[in-house]
Every structure is written in structure tokens, then in C-alpha cells.
C-alpha positions in Angstrom: -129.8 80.1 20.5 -129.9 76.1 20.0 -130.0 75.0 16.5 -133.0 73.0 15.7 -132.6 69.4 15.3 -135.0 67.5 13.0 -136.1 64.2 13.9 -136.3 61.7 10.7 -139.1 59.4 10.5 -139.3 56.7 7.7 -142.4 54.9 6.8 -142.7 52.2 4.3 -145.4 53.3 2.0 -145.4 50.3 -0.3 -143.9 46.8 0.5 -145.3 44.3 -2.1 -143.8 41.1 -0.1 -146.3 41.7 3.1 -149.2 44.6 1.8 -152.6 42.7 0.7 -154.7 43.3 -1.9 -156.8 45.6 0.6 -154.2 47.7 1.5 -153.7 46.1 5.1 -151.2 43.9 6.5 -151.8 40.5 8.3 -148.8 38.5 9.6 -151.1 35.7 10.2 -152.0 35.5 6.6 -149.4 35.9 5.3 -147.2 33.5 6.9 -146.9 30.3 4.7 -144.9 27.3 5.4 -142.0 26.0 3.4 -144.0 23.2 0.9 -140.9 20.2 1.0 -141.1 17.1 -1.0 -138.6 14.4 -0.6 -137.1 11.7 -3.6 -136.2 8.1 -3.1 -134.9 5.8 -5.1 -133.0 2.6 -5.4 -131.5 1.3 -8.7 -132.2 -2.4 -8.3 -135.1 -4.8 -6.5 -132.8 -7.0 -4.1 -134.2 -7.5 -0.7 -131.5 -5.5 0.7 -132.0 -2.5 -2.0 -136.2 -3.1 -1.2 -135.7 -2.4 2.8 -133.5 0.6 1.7 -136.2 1.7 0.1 -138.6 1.3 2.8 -136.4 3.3 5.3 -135.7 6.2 2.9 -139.4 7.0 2.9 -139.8 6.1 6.3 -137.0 8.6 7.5 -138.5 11.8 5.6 -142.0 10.9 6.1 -140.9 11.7 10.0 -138.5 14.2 8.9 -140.8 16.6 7.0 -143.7 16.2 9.4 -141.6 17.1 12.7 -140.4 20.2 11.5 -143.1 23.0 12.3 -142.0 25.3 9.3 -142.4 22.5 6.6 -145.5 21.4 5.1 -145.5 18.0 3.4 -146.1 18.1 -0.1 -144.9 14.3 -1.4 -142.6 11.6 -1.1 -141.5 11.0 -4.7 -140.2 7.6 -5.6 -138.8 5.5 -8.0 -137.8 1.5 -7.1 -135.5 -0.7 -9.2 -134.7 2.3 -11.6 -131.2 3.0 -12.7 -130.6 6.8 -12.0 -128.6 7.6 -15.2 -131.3 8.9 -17.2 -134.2 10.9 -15.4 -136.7 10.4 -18.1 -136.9 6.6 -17.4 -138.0 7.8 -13.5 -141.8 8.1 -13.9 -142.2 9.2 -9.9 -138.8 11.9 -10.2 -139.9 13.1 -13.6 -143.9 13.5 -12.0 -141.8 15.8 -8.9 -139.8 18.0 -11.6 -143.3 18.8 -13.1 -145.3 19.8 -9.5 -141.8 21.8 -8.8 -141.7 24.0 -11.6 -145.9 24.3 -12.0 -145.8 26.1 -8.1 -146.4 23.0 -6.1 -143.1 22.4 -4.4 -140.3 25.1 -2.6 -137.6 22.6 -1.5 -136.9 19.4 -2.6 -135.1 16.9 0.0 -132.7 13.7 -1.2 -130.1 11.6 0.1 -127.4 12.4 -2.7 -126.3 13.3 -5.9 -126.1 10.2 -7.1 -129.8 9.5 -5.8 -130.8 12.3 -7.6 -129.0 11.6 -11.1 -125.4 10.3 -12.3 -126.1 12.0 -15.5 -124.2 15.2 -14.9 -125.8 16.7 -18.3 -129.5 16.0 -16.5 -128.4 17.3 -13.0 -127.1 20.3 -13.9 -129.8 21.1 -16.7 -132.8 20.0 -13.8 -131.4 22.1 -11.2 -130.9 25.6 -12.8 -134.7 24.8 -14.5 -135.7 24.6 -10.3 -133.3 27.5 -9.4 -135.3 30.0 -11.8 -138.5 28.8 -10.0 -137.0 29.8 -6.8 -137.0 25.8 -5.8 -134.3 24.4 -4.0 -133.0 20.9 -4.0 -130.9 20.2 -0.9 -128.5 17.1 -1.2 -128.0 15.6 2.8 -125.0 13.7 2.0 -123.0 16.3 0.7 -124.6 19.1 2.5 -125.2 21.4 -0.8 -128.2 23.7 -1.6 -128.8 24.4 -5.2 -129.6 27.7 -4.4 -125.7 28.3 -2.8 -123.3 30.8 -4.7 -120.8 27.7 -5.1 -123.2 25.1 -5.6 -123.0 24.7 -9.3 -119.3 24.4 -9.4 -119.7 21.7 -6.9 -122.5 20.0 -8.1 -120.8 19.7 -11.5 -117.5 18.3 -9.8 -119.3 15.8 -7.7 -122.3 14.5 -10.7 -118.9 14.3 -12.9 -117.7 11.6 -10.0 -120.7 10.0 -9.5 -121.7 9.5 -13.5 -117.7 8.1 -14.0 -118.3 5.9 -11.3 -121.6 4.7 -13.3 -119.7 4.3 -16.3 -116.8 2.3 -14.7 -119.9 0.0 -13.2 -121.2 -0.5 -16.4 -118.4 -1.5 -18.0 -117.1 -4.1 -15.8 -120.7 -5.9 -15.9 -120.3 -6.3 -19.3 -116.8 -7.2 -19.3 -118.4 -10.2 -17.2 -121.3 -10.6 -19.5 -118.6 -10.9 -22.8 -116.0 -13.4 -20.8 -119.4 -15.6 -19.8 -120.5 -15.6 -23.4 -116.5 -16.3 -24.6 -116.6 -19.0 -22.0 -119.9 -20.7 -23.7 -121.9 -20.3 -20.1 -125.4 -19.1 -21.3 -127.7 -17.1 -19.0 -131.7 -17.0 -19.4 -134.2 -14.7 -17.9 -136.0 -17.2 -15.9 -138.5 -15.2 -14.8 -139.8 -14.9 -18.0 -138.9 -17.9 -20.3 -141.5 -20.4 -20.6 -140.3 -24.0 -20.1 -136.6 -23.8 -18.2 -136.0 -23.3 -14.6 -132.2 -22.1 -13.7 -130.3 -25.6 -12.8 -128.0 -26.3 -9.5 -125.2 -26.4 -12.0 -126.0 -23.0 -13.1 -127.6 -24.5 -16.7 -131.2 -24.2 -18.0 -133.4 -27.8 -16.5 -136.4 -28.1 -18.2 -139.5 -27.6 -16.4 -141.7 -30.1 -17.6 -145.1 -28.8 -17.2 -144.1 -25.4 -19.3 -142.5 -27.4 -21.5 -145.7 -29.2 -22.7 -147.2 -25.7 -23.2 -143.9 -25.1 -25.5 -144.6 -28.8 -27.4 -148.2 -27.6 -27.5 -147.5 -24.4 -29.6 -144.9 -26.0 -32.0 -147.8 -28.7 -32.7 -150.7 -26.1 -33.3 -148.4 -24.6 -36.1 -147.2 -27.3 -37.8 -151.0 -28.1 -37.7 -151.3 -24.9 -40.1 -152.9 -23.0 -36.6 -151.3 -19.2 -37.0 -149.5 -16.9 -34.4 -152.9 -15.5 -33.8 -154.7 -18.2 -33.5 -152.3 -20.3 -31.2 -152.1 -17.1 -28.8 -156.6 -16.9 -28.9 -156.3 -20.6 -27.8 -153.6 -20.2 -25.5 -155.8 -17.0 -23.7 -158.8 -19.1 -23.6 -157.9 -22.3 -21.9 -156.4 -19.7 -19.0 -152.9 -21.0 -19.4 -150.2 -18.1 -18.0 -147.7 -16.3 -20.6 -144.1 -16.8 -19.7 -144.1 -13.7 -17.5 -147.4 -14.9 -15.5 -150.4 -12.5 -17.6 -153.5 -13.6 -18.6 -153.3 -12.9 -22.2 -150.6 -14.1 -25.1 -149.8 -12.2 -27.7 -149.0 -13.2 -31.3 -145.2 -11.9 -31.0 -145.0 -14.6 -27.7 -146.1 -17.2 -30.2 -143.8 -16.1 -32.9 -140.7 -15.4 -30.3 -141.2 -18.9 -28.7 -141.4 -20.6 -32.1 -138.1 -19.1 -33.6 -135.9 -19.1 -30.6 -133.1 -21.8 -30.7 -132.9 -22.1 -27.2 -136.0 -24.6 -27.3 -133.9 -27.2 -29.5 -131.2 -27.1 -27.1 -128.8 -24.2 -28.6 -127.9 -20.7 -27.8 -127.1 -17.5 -30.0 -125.8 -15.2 -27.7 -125.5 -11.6 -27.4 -128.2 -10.6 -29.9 -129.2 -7.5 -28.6 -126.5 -5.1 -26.9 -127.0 -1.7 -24.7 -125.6 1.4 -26.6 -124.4 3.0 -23.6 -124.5 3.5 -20.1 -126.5 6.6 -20.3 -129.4 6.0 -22.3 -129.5 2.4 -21.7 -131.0 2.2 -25.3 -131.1 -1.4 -26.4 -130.7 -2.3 -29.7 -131.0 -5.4 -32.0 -127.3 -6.9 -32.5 -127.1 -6.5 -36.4 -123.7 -7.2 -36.5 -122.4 -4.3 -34.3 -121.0 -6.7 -32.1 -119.9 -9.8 -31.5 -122.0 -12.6 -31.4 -121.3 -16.6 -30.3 -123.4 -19.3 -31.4 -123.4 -22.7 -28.7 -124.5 -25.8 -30.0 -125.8 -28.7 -27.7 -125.4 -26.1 -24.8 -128.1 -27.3 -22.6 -131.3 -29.8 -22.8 -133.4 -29.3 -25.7 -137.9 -29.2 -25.4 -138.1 -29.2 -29.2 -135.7 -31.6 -31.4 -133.4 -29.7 -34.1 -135.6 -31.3 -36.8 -139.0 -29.9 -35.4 -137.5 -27.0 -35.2 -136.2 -27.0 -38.9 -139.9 -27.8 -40.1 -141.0 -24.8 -38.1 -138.7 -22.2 -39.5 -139.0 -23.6 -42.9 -143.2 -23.2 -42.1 -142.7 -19.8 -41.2 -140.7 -19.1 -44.5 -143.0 -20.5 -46.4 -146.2 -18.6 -44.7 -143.9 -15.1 -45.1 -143.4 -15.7 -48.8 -147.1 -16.5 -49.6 -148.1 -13.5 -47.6 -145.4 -11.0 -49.7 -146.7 -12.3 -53.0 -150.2 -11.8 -52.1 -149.4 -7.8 -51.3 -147.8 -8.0 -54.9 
């Protein structure tokens, strides 16, 4: 007599990854695609660094959208920003939050270094995405956050890349403190009011702003305030020094104390802390400082200037006793 042979079935009775909340199961439904965003970013606004830019958005704009399994969520970006601290990146810190509130499964960008140089920052970002089930896939090195030697890698290569920052760092301001040694004086043309950068590398007075410089010394020394010079200033529609509509009382003030309009230059007053935070900070003796006389054309003549900081003085004082 043969001996019975049972056949085995198995049936899934619950599967909570496919059954719906009716009971039934719809593979059409249920089939989502992967929601991608991409992050781009250049740390400064040369034209080279600007078509960089361009052509990283470009290139996963057409990258995402080819690939049938990958809806596009956003191409996050941040132009001219240094990547050493990620709460200075308004469009990366904006992507974070959509990742971790549901919004986003897999981030796409170029590098580590794209994404941050701060090692503490990478690492701390990346596990917060990893519980979230997000993954951030880095094209240059080839690494998924979600791999089983990722963070050992990622730690290695952030380390790098944020030495590499600090090395960068240090040799600009090596240059910045043998320029300053050397009596060569740098201004932010862009926004300084009344000196245009020189062929010779010096401040040349630009003589239209600087009659909008000899205007505001006059108005004070006129008993006019920083307030009032500013509502005058607004009002006849003459530009700030970085181009606005509107001046402020601190413009006023800042233009009427600064030695560089009588032709001299204090140097190094503020300094950056370091190359992480990129906290600036007013120079209150914590480093060195260099003081050039005659170092370029003067608007404003050293005895204006005296009567102006001697005005101010005397305006401070009165003030003080009057809150006595």
C-alpha cells in the first residue's frame, strides 16, 4: 500500500506592504514611483561658477524626468554659498525639511563636498534621512547613505573634503594678512559710496558719489542728524552705496566715521572666527590691526573729518546725560 503524500499549500493571509484597507489587493494602486529631488550648489558667483550652476540643474532636470520609475519632486539650490555650514543654505536646509516631513525618498547630488564639508553636519543630516528611510546618493563617489559601509566612508571622505576647506581658508587669509602687512588696502566696491577700484589696484574717487559723500558730511556739520540726512537722502531718490532705494541711519553714521573718506585706512577690523561657522566678529583687539596713513585719495579732508567725530562726541555725550 503507497503511503499518502500530502501536498503543502501556503497562502499569505496578511501582507501589510500590498493588502488595502478593503481587504483586496491592486498592483496598479499600489505601485508608486520613487519621489527624487536633486541639490545644486556652487560656493561663489564667478561667471564660470554661474554656468556650473546652470548645467547642474540642467543635467538632473533631464535626468530625473527620463527615468520612468522616478517622479520629480525638486531641484534644490543654493548659488554663491559656501557649503561649510548647512544652516547658511536656505534652498538645502528647505530640502532637509520636505525629506524628513514625507515629501522626498531619494535625494541626488554631485558630491560630498556639494552636499557639505562640515563632516559634523554630513554625518548628523544623513542618519536624520536614513531613519526616514530617505536616501541621499553621492554620483561622484558612487555611495548610497543607505549602504552597510556608507557611514564609514562618508566620514573618511567629509573628513577630506572639510580639511581641504580648512587648508583653503587658511591660505586666503594668509594673502589677506601679507596684503594688509604690505599696506595694499582692499575696498568692497560694490558697495562703498564714492571710490571705484583704480588701474593701479588703489581706490580713484568717483566723483559724482563723492559729492553725495561731501553732501552728508555738510548736512551734519549743519546740525542735520543720522536720521534726518538718511529721510533726505530717500527723498531726493539718490541710490545707497549698494544700489537700494532707501538709506538708513547706520549708512549715515558708517559713512561719517569711516577714515577711508579722508584718505586713510584701518585695516582688519573685523575678522572671521573660523572656517566653519564663518561667524564674523568685530576686531576688539583679538587680532592684529594696521593703521595706513595717506594710503589713497582722500573725499573728505582730515580736518573735516576731525570736526565730524568731535560733532558726533559731543551729540553722544548730550544724549547720555539727558538719560541721566
Amino acid at each position: 500500500m503507497k503511503e499518502k503524500i500530502h501536498k503543502r499549500t501556503k497562502t499569505i493571509v496578511y501582507n501589510p506592504t500590498i493588502t488595502a484597507h478593503n481587504g483586496s489587493f491592486n498592483p496598479k494602486k499600489f505601485k508608486t514611483k520613487t519621489r527624487v529631488a536633486a541639490y545644486a550648489r556652487v560656493s561663489t558667483e564667478l561667471d564660470s561658477q554661474t554656468n556650473s550652476y546652470a548645467s547642474q540643474i540642467s543635467y538632473y532636470l533631464n535626468y530625473i524626468s527620463t527615468n520612468p520609475d522616478w517622479e520629480l519632486v525638486e531641484i534644490y539650490s543654493d548659488s554663491g554659498l559656501t557649503g561649510t555650514n548647512a544652516k547658511r543654505r536656505s534652498g538645502f536646509s528647505r530640502m532637509i525639511e520636505d525629506a524628513l516631513s514625507g515629501k522626498i525618498d531619494l535625494i541626488l547630488t554631485k558630491s560630498i563636498s556639494r552636499f557639505a564639508r562640515n563632516t559634523v553636519d554630513a554625518l548628523t543630516i544623513t542618519r536624520e534621512l536614513k531613519q526616514k528611510g530617505v536616501e541621499v546618493f553621492f554620483e561622484k563617489e558612487n555611495i548610497s547613505s543607505l549602504d552597510s559601509t556608507a557611514e564609514l566612508i562618508f566620514t573618511i571622505m567629509s573628513s577630506i573634503a572639510q580639511e581641504e576647506s580648512r587648508s583653503i581658508s587658511e591660505n586666503v587669509r594668509w594673502g589677506i594678512q601679507r596684503r594688509m602687512e604690505s599696506g595694499r588696502i582692499a575696498l568692497p566696491y560694490k558697495g562703498f559710496l564714492g571710490y571705484d577700484r583704480g588701474e593701479d589696484g588703489l581706490p580713484k574717487i568717483n566723483r559724482e558719489e563723492a559729492k553725495i559723500i561731501h553732501r552728508i558730511y555738510d548736512e551734519f556739520l549743519s546740525g542735520n542728524t543720522f536720521r534726518g540726512i538718511a529721510k533726505n537722502l530717500t527723498k531726493d531718490n539718490i541710490p545707497s552705496p549698494r544700489g537700494k532705494t532707501h538709506w538708513s541711519p547706520e549708512t549715515i553714521r558708517s559713512i561719517l566715521t569711516n577714515e577711508k573718506y579722508k584718505g586713510d585706512a584701518l585695516l582688519q577690523k573685523t575678522y572671521t572666527v573660523d572656517f566653519l561657522s564663518h561667524e564674523i566678529r568685530k576686531n576688539h583687539g583679538e587680532r592684529k590691526q594696521w593703521y595706513i596713513k595717506d594710503s589713497h585719495d582722500a573725499i573728505i579732508s582730515p580736518k573735516t573729518f576731525a570736526k565730524v567725530q568731535t560733532e558726533i562726541a559731543r551729540r553722544r555725550m548730550c544724549v547720555n546725560k539727558r538719560e541721566k
